[in-house]
N, C-alpha and C positions, 0 to 999 in steps of 0.2 A: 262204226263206219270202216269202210274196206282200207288196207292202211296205202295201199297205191293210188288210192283217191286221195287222200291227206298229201303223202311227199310230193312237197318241196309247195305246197299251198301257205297263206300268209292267216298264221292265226285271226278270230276274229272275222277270217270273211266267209259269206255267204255260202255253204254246201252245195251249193247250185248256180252258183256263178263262175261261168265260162270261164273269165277272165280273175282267178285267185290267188295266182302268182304275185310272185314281185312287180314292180312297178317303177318304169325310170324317173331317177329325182328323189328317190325315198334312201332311205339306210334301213338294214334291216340286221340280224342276227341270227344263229343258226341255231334251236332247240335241239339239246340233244340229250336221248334216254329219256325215258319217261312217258308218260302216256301223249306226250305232244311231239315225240319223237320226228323230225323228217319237216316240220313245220316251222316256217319264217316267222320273227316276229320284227312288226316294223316299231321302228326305236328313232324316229326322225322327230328330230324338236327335243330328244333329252339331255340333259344337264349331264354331265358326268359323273356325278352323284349319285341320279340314278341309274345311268348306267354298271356303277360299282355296286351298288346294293342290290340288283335284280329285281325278281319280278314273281310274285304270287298270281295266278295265271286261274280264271273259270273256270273245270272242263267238268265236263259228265263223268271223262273219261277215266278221271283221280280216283285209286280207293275209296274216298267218301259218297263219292256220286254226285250228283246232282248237288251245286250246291260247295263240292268242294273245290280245292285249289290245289294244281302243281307248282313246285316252286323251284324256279330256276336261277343262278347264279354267273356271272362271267368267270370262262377257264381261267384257271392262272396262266399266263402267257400267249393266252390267244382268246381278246375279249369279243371275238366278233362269235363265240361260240357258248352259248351258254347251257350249261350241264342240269342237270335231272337232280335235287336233293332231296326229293319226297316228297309229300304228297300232304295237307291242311284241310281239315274241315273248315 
């Protein structure tokens, strides 16, 4: 997928829905590096639990393919960004 179609769309939605962006009333966080690069993930309703332990994440897009996972983390000192640490079959 083109990657200016992806940035700043909200993981998880629809390739073809107009409206992919953000959404008022939600919380979201900023994926960064990695194959989900440029893309929102919404994080409304988590405990801060899991927002410290992050997120194993679908994509086609991961080394594995089809099938595997990116896995992201919150920065240290700015958790509204969460960083790229590789890629999980």
């Amino acid at each position: 997928m083109d990657e200016q179609i992806m940035r700043g769309r909200v993981y998880g939605a629809d390739h073809d829905d107009p409206e992919a962006g953000r959404r008022h009333g939600r919380a979201y966080v900023d994926l960064v590096g990695g194959p989900l690069d440029g893309l929102f993930l919404d994080v409304t309703g988590w405990t801060a639990e899991q927002l410290r332990d992050g997120v194993a994440l679908a994509t086609e897009l991961a080394r594995h393919g089809p099938g595997g996972r990116a896995l992201y983390r919150p920065r240290t000192g700015d958790p509204r960004r969460f960083d790229w640490e590789g890629d999980s079959p």
